[in-house]
C-alpha positions as CSV (number, residue, x, y, z in Angstrom):
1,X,66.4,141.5,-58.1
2,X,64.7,138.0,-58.2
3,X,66.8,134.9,-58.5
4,X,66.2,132.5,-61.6
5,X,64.5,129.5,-61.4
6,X,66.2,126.1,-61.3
7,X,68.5,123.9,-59.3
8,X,70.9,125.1,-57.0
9,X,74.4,124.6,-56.5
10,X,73.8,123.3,-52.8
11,X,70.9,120.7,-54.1
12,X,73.0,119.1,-56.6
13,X,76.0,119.0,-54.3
14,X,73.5,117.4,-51.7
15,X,72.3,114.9,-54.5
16,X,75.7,114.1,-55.1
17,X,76.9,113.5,-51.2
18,X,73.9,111.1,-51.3
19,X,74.1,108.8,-54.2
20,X,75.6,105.6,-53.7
21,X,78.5,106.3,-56.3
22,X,80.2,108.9,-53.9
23,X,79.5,106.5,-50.8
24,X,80.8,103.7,-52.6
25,X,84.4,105.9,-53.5
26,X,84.8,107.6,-50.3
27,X,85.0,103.7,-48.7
28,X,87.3,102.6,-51.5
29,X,89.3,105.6,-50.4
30,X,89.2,104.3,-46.8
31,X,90.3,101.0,-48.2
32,X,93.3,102.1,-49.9
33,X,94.2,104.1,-46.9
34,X,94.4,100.4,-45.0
35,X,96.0,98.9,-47.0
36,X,98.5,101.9,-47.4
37,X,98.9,101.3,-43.5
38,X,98.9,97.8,-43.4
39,X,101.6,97.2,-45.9
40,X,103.9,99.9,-44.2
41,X,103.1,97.6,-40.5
42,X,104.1,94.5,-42.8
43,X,107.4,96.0,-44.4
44,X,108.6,96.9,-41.0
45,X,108.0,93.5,-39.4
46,X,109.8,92.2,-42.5
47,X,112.6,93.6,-41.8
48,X,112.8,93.9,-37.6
49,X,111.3,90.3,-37.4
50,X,112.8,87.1,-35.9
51,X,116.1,87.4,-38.1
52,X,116.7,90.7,-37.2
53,X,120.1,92.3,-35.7
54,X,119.6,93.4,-32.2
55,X,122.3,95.7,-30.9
56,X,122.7,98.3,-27.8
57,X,122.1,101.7,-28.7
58,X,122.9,104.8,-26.6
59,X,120.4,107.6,-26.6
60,X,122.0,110.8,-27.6
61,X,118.8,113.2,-27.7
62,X,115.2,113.6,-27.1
63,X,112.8,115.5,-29.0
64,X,109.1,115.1,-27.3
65,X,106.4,116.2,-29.7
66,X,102.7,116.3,-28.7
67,X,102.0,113.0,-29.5
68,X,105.4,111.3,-29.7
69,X,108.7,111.2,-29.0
70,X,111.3,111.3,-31.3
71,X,114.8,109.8,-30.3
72,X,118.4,110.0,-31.4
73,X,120.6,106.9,-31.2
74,X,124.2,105.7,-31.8
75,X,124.4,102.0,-32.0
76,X,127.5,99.6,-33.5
77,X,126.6,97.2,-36.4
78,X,127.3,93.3,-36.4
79,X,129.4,94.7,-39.3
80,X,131.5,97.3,-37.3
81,X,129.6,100.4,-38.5
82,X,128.4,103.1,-36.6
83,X,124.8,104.1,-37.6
84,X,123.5,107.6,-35.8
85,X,119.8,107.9,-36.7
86,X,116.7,109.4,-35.8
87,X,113.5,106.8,-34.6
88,X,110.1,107.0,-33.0
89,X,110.1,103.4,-32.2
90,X,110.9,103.6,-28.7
91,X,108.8,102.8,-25.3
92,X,108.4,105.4,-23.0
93,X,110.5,108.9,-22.8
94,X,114.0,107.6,-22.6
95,X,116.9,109.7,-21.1
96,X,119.7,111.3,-23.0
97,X,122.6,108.8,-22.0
98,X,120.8,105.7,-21.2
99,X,120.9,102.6,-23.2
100,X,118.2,100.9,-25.6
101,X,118.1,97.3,-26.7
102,X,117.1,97.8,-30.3
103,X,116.5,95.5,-33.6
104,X,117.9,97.0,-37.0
105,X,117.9,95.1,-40.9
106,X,121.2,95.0,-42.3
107,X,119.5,96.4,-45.5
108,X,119.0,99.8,-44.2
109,X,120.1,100.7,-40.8
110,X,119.1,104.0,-40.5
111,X,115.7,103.4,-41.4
112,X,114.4,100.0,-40.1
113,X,115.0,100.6,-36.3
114,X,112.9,99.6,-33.5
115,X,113.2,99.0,-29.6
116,X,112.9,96.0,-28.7
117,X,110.7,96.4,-26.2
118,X,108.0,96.9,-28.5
119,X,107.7,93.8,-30.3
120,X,106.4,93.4,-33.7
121,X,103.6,95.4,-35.4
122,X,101.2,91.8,-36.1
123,X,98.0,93.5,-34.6
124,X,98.7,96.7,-36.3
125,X,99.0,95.1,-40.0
126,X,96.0,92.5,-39.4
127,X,93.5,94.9,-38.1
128,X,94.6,97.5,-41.1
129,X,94.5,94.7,-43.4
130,X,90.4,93.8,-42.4
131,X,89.2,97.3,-42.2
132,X,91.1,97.5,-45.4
133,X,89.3,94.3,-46.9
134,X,85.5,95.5,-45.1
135,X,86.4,98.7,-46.8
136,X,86.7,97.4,-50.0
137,X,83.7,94.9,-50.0
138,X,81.2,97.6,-48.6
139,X,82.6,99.9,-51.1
140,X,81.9,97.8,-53.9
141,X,78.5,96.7,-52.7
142,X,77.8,100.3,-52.5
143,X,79.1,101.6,-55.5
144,X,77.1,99.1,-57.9
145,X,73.8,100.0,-56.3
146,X,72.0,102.6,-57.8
147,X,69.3,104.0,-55.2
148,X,70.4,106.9,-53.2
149,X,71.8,106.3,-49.5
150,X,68.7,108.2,-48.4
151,X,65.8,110.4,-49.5
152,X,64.4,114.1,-48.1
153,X,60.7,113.3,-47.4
154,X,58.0,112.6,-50.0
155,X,61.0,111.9,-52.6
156,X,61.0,108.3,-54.0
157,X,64.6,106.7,-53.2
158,X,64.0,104.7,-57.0
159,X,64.3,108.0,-58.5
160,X,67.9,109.2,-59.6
């Protein structure tokens, strides 16, 4: 049984990984990714920045993953609410009993909690944010050029 003649499946999926186009929307992809990151890094320092609550929290379990470690904590509002929630925003491995210094946002307690010890997230959210914008200009430069990235030998990279 002899194949047909013609392209093949695996040379027009290779033209396509090389043109520019793809190149040009895989870093656009990257760069939404960033900035995905970078504006989650900036929302929490919104809220756990230098007008944020700090309280004492007790630990009351420890979960540790493989590459974190999830924490448990009971801390009193300003307000005189209790608030039990689950963080990863914690240094170290803490013990189930000791005590965290923590900062919360009145606007959602449960959610925008972070030890103190930790500081803010500024070199997270800047360094996502210029990947994010070198992304985005490579991506565009890319995209609008129409030559492949690269060429098998003896193929002209004008061609395509």
């Amino acid at each position: 049984m002899e194949r047909a003649e013609g392209p093949r499946w695996s040379k027009r999926a290779a033209a396509v990984l090389r043109s520019r186009r793809t190149g040009g929307a895989l870093l656009l992809a990257l760069a939404a990714v960033c900035a995905f990151f970078a504006y989650g890094f900036a929302d929490f320092d919104a809220h756990l920045g230098a007008g944020a609550h700090t309280a004492t929290a007790w630990v009351r379990e420890v979960h540790v993953g493989e590459d974190h470690v999830e924490v448990e904590l009971a801390y009193l509002t300003c307000e005189g609410r209790t608030i039990v929630t689950t963080t990863t925003d914690v240094a170290g491995e803490p013990e189930v009993g000791s005590s965290l210094d923590i900062r919360y946002s009145l606007d959602d307690p449960e959610y925008y909690v972070r030890d103190v010890a930790l500081g803010s997230n500024v070199l997270s959210t800047v360094g996502f944010a210029a990947f994010g914008a070198l992304f985005t200009v490579l991506g565009v430069l890319t995209w609008r050029r129409r030559t492949p990235l690269w060429s098998p030998p003896g193929e002209s990279p004008l061609v395509g």
